[in-house]
C-alpha positions as CSV (number, residue, x, y, z in Angstrom):
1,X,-24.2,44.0,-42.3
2,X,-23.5,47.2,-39.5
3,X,-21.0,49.0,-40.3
4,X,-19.8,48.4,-36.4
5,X,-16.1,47.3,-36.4
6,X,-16.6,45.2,-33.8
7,X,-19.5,43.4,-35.4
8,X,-17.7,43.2,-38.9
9,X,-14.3,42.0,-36.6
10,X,-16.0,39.1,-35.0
11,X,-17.9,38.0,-38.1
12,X,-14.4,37.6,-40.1
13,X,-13.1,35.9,-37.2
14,X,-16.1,33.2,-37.2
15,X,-16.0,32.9,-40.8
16,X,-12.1,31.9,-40.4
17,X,-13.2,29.3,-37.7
18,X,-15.4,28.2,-39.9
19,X,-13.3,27.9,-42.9
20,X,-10.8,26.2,-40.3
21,X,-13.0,23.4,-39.3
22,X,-14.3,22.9,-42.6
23,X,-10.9,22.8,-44.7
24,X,-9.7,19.9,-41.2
25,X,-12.5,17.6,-42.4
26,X,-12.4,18.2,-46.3
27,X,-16.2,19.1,-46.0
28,X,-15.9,20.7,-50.2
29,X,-19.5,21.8,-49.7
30,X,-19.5,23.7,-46.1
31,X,-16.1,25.2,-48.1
32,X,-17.9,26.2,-50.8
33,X,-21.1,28.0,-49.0
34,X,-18.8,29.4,-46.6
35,X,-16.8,31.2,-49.5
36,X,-20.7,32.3,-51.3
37,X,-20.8,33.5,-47.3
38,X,-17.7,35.7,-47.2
39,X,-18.6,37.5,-50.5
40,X,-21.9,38.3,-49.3
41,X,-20.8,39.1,-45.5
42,X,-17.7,40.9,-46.1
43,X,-18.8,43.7,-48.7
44,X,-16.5,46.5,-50.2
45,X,-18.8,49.0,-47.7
46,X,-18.1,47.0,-44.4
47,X,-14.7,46.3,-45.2
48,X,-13.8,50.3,-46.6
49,X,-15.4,51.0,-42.4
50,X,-13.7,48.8,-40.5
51,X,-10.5,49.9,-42.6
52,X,-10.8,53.5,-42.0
53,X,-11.2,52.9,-38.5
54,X,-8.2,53.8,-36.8
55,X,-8.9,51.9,-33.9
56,X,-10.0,48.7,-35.7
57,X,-7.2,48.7,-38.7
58,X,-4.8,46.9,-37.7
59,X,-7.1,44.6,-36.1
60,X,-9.5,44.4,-39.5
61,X,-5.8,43.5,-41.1
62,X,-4.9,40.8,-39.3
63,X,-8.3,39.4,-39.1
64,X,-8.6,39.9,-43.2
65,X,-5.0,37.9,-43.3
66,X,-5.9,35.1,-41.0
67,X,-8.7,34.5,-43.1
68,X,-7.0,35.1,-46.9
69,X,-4.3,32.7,-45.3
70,X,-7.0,29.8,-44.9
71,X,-8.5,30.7,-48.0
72,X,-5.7,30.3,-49.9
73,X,-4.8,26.7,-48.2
74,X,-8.5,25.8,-48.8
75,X,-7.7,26.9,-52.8
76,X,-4.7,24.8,-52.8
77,X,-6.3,21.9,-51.4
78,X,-9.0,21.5,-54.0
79,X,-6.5,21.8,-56.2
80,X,-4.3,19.2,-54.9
81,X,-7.8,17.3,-54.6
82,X,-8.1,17.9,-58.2
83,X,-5.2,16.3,-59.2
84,X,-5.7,13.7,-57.5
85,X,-9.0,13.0,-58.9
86,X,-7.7,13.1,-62.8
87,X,-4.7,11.3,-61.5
88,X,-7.4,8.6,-61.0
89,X,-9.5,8.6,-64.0
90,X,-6.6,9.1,-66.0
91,X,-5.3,5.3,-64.2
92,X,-8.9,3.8,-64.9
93,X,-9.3,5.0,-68.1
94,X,-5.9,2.9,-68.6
95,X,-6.9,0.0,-67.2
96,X,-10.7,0.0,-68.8
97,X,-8.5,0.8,-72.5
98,X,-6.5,-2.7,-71.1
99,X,-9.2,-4.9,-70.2
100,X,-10.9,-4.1,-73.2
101,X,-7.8,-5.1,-75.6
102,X,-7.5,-8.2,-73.2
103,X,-11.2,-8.5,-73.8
104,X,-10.5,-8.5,-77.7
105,X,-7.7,-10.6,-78.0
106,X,-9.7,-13.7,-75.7
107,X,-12.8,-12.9,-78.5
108,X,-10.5,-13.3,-81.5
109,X,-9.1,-16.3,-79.8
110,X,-12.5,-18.1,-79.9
């Protein structure tokens, strides 16, 4: 990636969009290619630029915090996803366990 500010400004700022309108529609894999993305987009050499940049820094920092700040809701939606999904195993591996006593007693009844 340039080392431009402006270049390195505007890519942050779609990768947030991005990141937005993924996380809004629970899309798990855009999330997850757009994070592989923002690794490989927003390298410690870009970002060291645009932060030395006097004109761009406090730009570069809110544009850095927008997008940590959807980040971290992303984070703490596939976790609250993740929950959710043992939540449910955990409830069908009840009921299978059930249906399989209920299952027994009706053999030994025979």
């Amino acid at each position: 990636m340039p080392d431009d500010p402006v270049v390195i400004l505007e890519r942050i700022s779609q990768l947030t969009a991005q990141f937005e309108r993924a996380l809004s529609s629970s899309d798990w894999a855009a999330i997850e290619a757009l994070d592989q993305d923002t690794r490989i987009t927003l390298d410690f050499q870009s970002l060291a630029s645009v932060l030395h940049n006097p004109s761009a820094r406090a730009r570069a920092i809110a544009a850095l915090s927008g997008l940590m700040e959807v980040h971290r809701r992303a984070l703490n939606q596939a976790i609250a996803r993740r929950e959710e999904i043992a939540d449910a195993l955990h409830q069908f591996r009840r009921e299978r366990e059930a249906a399989e006593r209920y299952d027994s007693v009706l053999r030994g009844s025979d």
